[in-house]
PDB file of N, CA, C and O in Angstrom:
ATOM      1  N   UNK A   1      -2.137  -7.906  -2.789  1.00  0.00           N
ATOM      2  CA  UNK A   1      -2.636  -8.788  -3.818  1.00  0.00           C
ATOM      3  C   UNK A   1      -1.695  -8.718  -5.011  1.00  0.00           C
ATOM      4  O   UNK A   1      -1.899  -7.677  -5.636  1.00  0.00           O
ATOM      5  N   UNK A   2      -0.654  -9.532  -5.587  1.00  0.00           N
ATOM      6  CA  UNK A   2      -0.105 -10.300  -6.583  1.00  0.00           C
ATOM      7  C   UNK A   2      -0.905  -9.978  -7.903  1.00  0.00           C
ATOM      8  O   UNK A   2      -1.906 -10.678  -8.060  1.00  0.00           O
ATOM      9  N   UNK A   3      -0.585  -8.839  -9.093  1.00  0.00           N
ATOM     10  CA  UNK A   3      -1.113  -8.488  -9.799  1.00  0.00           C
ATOM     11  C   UNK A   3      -0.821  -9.835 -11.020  1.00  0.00           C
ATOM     12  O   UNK A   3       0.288 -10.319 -11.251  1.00  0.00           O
ATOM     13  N   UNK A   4      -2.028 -10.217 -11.633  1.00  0.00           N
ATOM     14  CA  UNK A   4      -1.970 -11.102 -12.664  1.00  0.00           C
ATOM     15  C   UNK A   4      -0.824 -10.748 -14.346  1.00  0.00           C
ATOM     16  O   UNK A   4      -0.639  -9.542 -14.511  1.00  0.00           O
ATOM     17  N   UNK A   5      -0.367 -11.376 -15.088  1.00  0.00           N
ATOM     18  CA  UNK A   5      -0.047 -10.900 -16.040  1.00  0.00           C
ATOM     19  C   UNK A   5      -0.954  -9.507 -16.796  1.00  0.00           C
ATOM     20  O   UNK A   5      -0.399  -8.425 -16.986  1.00  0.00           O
ATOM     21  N   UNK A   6      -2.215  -9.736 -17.118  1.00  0.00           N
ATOM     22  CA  UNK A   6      -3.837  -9.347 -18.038  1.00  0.00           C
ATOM     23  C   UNK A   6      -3.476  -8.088 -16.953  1.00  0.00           C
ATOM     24  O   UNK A   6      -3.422  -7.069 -17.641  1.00  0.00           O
ATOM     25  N   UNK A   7      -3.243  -7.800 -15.721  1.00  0.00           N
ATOM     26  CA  UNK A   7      -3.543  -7.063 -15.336  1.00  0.00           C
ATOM     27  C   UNK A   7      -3.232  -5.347 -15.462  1.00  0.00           C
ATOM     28  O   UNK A   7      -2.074  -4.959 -15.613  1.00  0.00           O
ATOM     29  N   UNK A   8      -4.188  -4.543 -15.397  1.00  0.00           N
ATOM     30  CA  UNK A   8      -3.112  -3.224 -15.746  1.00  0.00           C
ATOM     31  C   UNK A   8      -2.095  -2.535 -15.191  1.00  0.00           C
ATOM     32  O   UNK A   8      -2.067  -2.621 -13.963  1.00  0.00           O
ATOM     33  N   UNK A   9      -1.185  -1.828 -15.724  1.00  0.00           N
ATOM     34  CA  UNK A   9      -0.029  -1.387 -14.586  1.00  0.00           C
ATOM     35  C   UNK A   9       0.195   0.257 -15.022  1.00  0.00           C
ATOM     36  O   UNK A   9      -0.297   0.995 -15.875  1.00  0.00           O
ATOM     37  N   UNK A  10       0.650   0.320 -14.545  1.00  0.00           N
ATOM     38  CA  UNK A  10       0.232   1.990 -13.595  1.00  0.00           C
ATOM     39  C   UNK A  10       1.310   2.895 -14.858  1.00  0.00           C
ATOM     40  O   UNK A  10       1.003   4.046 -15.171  1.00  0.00           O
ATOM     41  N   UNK A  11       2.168   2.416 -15.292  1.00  0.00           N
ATOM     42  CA  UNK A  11       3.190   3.138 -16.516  1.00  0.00           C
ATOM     43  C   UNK A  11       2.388   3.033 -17.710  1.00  0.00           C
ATOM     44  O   UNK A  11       1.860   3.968 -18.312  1.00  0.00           O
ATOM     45  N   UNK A  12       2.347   1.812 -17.993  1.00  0.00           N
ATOM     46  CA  UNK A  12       1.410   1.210 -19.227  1.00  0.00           C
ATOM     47  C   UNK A  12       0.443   1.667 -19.834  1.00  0.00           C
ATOM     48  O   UNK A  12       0.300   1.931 -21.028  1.00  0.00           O
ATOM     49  N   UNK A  13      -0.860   1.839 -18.176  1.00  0.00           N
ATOM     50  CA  UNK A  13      -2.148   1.606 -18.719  1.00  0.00           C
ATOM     51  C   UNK A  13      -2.652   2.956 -17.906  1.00  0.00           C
ATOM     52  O   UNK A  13      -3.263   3.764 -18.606  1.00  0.00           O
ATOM     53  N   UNK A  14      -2.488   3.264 -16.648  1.00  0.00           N
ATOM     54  CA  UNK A  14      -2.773   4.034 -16.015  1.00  0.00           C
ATOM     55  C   UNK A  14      -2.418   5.677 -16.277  1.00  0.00           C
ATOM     56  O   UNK A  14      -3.169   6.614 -16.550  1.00  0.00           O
ATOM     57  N   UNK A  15      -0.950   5.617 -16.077  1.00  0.00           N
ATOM     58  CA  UNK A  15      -1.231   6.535 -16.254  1.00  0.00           C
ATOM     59  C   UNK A  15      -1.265   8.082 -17.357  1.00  0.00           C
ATOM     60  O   UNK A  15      -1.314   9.307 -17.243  1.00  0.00           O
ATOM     61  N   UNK A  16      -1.201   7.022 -18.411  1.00  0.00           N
ATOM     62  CA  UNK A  16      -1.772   7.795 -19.612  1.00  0.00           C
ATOM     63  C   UNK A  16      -3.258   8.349 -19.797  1.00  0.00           C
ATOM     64  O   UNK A  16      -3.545   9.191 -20.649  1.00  0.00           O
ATOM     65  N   UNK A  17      -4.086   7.837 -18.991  1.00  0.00           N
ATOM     66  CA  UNK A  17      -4.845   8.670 -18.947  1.00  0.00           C
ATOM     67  C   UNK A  17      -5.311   9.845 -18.257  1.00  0.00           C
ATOM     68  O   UNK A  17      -6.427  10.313 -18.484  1.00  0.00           O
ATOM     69  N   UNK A  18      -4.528  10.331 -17.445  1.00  0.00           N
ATOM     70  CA  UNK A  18      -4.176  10.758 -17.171  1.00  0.00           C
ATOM     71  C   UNK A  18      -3.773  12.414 -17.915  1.00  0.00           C
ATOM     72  O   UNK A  18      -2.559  12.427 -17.706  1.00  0.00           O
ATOM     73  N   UNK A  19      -3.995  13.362 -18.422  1.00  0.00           N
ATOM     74  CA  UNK A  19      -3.536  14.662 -19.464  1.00  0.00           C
ATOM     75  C   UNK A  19      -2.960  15.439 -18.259  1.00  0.00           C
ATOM     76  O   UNK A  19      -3.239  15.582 -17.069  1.00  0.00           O
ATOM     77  N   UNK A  20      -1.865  15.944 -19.275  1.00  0.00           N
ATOM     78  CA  UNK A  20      -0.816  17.387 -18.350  1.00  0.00           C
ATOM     79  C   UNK A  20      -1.547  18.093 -17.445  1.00  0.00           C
ATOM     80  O   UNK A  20      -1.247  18.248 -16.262  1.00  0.00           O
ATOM     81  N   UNK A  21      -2.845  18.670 -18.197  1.00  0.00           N
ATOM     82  CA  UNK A  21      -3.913  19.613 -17.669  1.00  0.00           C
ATOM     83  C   UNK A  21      -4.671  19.152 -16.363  1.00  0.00           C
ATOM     84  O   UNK A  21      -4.951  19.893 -15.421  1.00  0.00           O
ATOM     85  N   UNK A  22      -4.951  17.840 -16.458  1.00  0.00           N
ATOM     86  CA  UNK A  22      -5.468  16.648 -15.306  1.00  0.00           C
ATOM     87  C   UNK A  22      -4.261  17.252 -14.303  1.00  0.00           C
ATOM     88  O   UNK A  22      -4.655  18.102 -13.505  1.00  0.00           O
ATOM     89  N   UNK A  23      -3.057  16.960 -14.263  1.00  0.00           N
ATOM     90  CA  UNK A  23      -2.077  16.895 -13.539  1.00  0.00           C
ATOM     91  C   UNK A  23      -1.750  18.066 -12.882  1.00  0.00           C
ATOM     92  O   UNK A  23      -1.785  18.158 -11.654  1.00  0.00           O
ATOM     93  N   UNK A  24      -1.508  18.759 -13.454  1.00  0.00           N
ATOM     94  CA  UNK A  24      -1.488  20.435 -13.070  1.00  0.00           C
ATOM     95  C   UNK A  24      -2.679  20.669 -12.346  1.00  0.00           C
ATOM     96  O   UNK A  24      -2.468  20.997 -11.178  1.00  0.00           O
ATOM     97  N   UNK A  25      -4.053  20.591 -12.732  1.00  0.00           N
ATOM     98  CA  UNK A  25      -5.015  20.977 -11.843  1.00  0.00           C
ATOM     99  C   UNK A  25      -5.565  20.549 -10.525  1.00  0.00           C
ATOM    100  O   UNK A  25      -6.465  21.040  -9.842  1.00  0.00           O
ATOM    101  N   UNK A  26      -4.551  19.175 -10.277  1.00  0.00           N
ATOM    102  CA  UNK A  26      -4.922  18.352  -9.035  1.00  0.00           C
ATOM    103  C   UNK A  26      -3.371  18.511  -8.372  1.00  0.00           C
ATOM    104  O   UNK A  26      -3.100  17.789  -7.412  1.00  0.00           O
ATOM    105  N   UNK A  27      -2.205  19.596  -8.961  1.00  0.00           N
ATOM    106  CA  UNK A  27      -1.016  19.094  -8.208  1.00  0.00           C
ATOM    107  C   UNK A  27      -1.025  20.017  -6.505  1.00  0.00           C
ATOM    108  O   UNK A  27      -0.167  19.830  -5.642  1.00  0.00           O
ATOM    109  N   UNK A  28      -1.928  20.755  -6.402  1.00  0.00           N
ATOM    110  CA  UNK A  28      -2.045  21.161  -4.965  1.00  0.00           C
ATOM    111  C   UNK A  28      -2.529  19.754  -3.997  1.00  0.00           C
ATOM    112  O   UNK A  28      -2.042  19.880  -2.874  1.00  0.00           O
ATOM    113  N   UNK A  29      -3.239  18.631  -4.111  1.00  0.00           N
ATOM    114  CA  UNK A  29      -3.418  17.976  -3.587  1.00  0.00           C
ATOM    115  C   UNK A  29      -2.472  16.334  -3.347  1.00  0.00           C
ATOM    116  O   UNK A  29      -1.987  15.810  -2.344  1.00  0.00           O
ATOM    117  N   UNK A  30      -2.537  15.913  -4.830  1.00  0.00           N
ATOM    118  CA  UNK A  30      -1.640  15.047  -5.259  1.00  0.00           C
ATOM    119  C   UNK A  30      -1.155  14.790  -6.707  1.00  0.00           C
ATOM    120  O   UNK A  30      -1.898  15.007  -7.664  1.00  0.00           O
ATOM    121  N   UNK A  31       0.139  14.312  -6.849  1.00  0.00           N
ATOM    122  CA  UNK A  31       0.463  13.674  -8.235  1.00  0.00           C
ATOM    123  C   UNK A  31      -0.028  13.026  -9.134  1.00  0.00           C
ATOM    124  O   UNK A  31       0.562  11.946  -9.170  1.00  0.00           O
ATOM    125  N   UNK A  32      -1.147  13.110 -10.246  1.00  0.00           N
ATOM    126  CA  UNK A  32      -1.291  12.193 -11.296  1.00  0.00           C
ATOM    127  C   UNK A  32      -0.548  11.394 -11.732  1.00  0.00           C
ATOM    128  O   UNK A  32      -0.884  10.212 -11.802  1.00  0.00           O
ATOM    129  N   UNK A  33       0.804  11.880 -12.190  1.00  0.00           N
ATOM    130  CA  UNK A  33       1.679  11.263 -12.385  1.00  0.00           C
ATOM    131  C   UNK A  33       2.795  10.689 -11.804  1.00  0.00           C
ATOM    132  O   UNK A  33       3.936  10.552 -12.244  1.00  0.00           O
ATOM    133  N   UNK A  34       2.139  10.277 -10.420  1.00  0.00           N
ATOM    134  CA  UNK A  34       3.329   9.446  -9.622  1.00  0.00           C
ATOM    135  C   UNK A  34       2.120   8.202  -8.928  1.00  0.00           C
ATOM    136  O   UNK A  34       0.954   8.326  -8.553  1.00  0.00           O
ATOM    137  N   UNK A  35       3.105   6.958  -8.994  1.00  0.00           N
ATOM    138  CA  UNK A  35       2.579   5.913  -9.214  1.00  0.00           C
ATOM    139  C   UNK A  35       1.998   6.063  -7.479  1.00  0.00           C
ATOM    140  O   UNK A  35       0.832   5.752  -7.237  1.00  0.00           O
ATOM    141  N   UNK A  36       3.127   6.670  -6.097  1.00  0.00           N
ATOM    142  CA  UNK A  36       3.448   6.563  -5.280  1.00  0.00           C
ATOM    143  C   UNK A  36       1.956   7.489  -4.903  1.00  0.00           C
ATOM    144  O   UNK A  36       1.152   6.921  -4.165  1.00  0.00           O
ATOM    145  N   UNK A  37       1.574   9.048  -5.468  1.00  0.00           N
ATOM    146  CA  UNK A  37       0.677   9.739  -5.010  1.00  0.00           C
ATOM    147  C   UNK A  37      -0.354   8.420  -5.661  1.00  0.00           C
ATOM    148  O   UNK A  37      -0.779   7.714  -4.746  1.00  0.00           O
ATOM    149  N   UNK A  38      -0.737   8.054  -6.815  1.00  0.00           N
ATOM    150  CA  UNK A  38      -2.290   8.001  -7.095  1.00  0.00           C
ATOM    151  C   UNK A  38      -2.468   6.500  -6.278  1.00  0.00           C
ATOM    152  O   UNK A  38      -3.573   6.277  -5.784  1.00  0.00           O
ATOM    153  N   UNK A  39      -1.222   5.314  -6.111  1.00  0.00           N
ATOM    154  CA  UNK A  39      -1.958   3.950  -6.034  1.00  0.00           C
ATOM    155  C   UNK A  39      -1.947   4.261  -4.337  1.00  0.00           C
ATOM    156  O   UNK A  39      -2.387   3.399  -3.577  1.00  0.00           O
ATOM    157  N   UNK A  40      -1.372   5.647  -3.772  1.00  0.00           N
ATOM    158  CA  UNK A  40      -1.864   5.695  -1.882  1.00  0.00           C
ATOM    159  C   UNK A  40      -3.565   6.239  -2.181  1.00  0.00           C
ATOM    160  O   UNK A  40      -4.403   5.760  -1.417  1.00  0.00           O
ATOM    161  N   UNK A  41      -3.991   7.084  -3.119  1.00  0.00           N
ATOM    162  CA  UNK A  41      -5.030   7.466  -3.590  1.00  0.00           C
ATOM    163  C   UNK A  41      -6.118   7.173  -4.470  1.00  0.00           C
ATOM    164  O   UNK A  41      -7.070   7.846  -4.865  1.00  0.00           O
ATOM    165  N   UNK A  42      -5.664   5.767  -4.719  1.00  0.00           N
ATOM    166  CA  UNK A  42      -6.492   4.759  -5.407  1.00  0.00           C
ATOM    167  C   UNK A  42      -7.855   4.985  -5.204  1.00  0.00           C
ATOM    168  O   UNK A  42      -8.562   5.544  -6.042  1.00  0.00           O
ATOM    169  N   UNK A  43      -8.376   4.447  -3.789  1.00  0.00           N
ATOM    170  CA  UNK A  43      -9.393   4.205  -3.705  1.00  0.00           C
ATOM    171  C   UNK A  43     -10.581   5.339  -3.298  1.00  0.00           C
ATOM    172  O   UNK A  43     -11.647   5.032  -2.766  1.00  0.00           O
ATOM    173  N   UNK A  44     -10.216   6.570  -3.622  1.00  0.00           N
ATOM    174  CA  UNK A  44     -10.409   7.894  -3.386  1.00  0.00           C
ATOM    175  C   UNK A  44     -10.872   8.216  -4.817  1.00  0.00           C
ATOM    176  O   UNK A  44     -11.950   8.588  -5.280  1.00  0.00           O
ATOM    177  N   UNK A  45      -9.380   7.874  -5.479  1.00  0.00           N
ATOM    178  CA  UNK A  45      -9.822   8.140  -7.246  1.00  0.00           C
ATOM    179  C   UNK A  45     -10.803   7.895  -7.590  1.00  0.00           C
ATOM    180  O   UNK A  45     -11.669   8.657  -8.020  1.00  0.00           O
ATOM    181  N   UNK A  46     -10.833   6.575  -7.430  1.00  0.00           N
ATOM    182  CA  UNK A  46     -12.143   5.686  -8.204  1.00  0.00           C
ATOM    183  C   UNK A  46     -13.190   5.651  -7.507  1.00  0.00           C
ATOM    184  O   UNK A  46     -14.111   4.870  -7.748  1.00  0.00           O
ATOM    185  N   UNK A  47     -13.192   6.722  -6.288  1.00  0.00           N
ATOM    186  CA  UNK A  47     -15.042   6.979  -6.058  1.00  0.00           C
ATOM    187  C   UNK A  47     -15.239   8.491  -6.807  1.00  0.00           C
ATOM    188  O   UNK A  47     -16.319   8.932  -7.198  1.00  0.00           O
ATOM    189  N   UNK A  48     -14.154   9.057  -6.891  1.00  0.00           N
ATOM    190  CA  UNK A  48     -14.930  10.422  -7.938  1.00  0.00           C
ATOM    191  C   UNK A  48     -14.567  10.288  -9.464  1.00  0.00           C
ATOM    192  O   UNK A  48     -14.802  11.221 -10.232  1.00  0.00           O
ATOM    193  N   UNK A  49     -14.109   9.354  -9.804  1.00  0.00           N
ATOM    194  CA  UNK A  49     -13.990   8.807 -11.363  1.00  0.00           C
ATOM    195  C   UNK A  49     -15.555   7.979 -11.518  1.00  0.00           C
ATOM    196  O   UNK A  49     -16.255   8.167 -12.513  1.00  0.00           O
ATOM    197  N   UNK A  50     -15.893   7.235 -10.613  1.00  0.00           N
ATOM    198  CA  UNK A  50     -17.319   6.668 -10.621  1.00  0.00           C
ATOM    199  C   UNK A  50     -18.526   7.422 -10.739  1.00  0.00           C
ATOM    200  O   UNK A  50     -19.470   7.187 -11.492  1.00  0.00           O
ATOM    201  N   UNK A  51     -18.374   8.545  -9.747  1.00  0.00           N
ATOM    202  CA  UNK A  51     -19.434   9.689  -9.492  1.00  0.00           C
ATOM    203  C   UNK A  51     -19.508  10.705 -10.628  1.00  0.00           C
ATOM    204  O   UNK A  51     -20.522  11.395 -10.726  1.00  0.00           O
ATOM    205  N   UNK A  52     -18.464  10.848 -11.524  1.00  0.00           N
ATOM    206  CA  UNK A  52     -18.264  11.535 -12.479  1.00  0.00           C
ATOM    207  C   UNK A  52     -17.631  13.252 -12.310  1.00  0.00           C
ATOM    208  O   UNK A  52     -17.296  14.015 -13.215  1.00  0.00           O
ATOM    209  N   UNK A  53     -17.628  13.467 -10.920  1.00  0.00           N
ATOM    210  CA  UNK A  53     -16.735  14.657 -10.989  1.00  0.00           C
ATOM    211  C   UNK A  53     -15.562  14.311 -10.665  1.00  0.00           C
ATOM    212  O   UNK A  53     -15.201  14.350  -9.489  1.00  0.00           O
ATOM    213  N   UNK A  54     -14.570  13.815 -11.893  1.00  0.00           N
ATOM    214  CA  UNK A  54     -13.070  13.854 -12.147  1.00  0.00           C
ATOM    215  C   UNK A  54     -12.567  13.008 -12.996  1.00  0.00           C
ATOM    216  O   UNK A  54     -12.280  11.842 -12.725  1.00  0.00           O
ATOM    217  N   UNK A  55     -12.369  13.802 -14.582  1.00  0.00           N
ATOM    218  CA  UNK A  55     -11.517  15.394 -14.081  1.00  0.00           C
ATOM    219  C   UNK A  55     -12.420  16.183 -14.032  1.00  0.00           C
ATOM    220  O   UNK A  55     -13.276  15.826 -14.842  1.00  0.00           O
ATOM    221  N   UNK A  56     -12.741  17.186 -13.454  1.00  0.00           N
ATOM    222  CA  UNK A  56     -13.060  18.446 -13.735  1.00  0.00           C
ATOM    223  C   UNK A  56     -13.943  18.946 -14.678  1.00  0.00           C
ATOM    224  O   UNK A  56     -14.932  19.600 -14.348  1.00  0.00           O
ATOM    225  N   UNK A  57     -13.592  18.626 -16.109  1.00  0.00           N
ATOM    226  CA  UNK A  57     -13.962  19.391 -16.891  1.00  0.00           C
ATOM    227  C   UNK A  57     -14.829  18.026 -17.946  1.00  0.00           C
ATOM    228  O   UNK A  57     -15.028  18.066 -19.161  1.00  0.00           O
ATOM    229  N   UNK A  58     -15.089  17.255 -17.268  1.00  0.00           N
ATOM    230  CA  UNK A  58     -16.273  16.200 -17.535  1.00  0.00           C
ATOM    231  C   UNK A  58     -15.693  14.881 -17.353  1.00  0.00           C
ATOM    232  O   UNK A  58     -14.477  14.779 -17.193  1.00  0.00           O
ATOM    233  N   UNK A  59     -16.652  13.587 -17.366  1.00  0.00           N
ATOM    234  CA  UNK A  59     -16.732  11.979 -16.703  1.00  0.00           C
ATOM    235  C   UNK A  59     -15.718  12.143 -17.625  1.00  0.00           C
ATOM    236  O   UNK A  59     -15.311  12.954 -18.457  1.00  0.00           O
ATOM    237  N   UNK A  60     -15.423  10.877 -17.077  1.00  0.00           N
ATOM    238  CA  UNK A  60     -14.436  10.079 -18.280  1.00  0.00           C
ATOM    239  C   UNK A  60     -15.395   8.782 -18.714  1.00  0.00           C
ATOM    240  O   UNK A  60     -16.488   8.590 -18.181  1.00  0.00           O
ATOM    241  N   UNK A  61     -14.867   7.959 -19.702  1.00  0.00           N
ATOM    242  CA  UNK A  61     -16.126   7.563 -19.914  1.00  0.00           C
ATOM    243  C   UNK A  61     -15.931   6.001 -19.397  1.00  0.00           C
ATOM    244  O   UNK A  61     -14.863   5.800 -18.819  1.00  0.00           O
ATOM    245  N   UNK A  62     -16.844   4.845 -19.531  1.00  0.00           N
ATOM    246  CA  UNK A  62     -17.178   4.329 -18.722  1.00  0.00           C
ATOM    247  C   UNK A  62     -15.828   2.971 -18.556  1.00  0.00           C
ATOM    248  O   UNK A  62     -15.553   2.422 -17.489  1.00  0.00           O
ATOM    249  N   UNK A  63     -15.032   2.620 -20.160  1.00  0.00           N
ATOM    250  CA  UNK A  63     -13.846   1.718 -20.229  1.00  0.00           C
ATOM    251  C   UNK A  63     -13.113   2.421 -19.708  1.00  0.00           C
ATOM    252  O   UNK A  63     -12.381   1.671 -19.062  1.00  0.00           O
ATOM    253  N   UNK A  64     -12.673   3.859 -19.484  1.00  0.00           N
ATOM    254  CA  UNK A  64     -11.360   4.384 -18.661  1.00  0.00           C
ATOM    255  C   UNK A  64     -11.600   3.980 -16.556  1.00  0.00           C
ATOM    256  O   UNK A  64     -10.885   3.662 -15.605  1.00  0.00           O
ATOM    257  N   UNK A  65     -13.064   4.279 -16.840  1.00  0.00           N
ATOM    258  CA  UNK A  65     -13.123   4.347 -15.090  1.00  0.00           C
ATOM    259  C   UNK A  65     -12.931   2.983 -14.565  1.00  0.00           C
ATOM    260  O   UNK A  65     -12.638   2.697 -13.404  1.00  0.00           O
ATOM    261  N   UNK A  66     -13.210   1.836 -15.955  1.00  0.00           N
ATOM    262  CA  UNK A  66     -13.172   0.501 -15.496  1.00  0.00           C
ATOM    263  C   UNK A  66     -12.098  -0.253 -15.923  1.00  0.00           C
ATOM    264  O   UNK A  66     -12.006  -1.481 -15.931  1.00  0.00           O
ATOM    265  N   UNK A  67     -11.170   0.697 -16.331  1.00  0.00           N
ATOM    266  CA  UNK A  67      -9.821   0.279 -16.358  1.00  0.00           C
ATOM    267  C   UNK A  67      -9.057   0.628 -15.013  1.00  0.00           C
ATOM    268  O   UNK A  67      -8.308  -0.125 -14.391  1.00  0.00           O
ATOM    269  N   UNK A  68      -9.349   1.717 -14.752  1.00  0.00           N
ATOM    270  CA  UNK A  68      -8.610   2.519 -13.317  1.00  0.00           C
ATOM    271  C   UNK A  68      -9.408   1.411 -12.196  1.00  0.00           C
ATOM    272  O   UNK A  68      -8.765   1.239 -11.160  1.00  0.00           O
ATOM    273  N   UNK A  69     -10.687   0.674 -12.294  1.00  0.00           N
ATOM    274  CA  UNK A  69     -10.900  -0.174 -10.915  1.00  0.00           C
ATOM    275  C   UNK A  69     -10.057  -1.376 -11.115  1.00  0.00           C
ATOM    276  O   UNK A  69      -9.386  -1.996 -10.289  1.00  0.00           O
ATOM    277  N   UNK A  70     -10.311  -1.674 -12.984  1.00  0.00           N
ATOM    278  CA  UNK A  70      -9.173  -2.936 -12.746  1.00  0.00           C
ATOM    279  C   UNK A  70      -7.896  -3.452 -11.876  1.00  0.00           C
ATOM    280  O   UNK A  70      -7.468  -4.513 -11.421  1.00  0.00           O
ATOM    281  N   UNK A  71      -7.415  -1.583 -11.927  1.00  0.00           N
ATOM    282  CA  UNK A  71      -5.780  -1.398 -11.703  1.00  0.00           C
ATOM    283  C   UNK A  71      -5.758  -1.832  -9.973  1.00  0.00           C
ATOM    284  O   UNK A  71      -5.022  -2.555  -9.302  1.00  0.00           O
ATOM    285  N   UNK A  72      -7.190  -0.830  -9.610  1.00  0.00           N
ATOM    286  CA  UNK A  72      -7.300  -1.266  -8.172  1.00  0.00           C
ATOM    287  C   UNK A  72      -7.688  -2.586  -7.416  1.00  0.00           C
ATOM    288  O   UNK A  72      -7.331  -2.959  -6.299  1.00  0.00           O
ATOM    289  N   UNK A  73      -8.312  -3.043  -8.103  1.00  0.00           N
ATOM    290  CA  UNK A  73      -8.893  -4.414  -7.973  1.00  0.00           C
ATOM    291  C   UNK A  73      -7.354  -5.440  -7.999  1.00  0.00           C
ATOM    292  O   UNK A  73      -7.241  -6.395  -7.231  1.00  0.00           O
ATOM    293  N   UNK A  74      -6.325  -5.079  -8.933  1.00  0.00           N
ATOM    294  CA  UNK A  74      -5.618  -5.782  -8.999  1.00  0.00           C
ATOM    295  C   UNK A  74      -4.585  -5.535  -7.933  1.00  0.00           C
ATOM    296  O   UNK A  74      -3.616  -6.289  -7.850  1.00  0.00           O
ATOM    297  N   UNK A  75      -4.718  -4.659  -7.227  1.00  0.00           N
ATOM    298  CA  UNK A  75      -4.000  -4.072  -6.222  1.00  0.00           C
ATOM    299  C   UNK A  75      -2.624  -3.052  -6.484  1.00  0.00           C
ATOM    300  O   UNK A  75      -1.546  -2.923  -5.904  1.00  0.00           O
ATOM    301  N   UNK A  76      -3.309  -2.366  -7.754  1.00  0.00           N
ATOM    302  CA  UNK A  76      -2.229  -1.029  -8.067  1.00  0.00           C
ATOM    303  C   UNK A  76      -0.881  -1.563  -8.382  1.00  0.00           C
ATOM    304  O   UNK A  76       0.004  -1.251  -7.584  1.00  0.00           O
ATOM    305  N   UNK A  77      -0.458  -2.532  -9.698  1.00  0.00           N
ATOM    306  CA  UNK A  77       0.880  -2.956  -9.825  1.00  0.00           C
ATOM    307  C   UNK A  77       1.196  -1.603 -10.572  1.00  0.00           C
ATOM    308  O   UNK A  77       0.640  -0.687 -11.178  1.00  0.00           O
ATOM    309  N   UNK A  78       2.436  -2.046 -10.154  1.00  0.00           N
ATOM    310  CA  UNK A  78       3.627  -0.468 -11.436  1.00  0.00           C
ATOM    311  C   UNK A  78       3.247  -0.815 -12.840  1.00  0.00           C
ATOM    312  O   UNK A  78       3.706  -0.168 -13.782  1.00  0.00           O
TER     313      UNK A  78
END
């Protein structure tokens, strides 16, 4: 799917939300900060960003999780 202009992109919008600490604590599994680990892990993300365990150390709140479906919805542009 052909991401719209409006749409979010993964340098930009994504993955700043993203914190060092986020990154480090998930790097046994995958990269936060690689466009390549999270948009193969997209749709994984955004069922425990929904459920509220992740990150870790509490939800994020409800415009970040519905920015991260945007990204997916739009089909994960860079």
């Amino acid at each position: 799917m052909a991401a719209s202009s409006d749409s979010p992109g993964f340098e930009a919008d994504i993955r700043p939300l993203f914190r060092d600490g986020d990154i480090q604590s998930m790097r046994f599994r995958l990269d936060l900060g690689s466009f390549d680990d999270v948009s193969a892990s997209a749709d994984a993300i955004l069922e425990r960003l929904r459920a509220g365990d992740m990150p870790c150390d509490g939800a994020w709140p409800r415009d970040r999780v519905d920015l991260f479906a945007r990204w997916v919805q739009a089909g994960t542009p860079r």
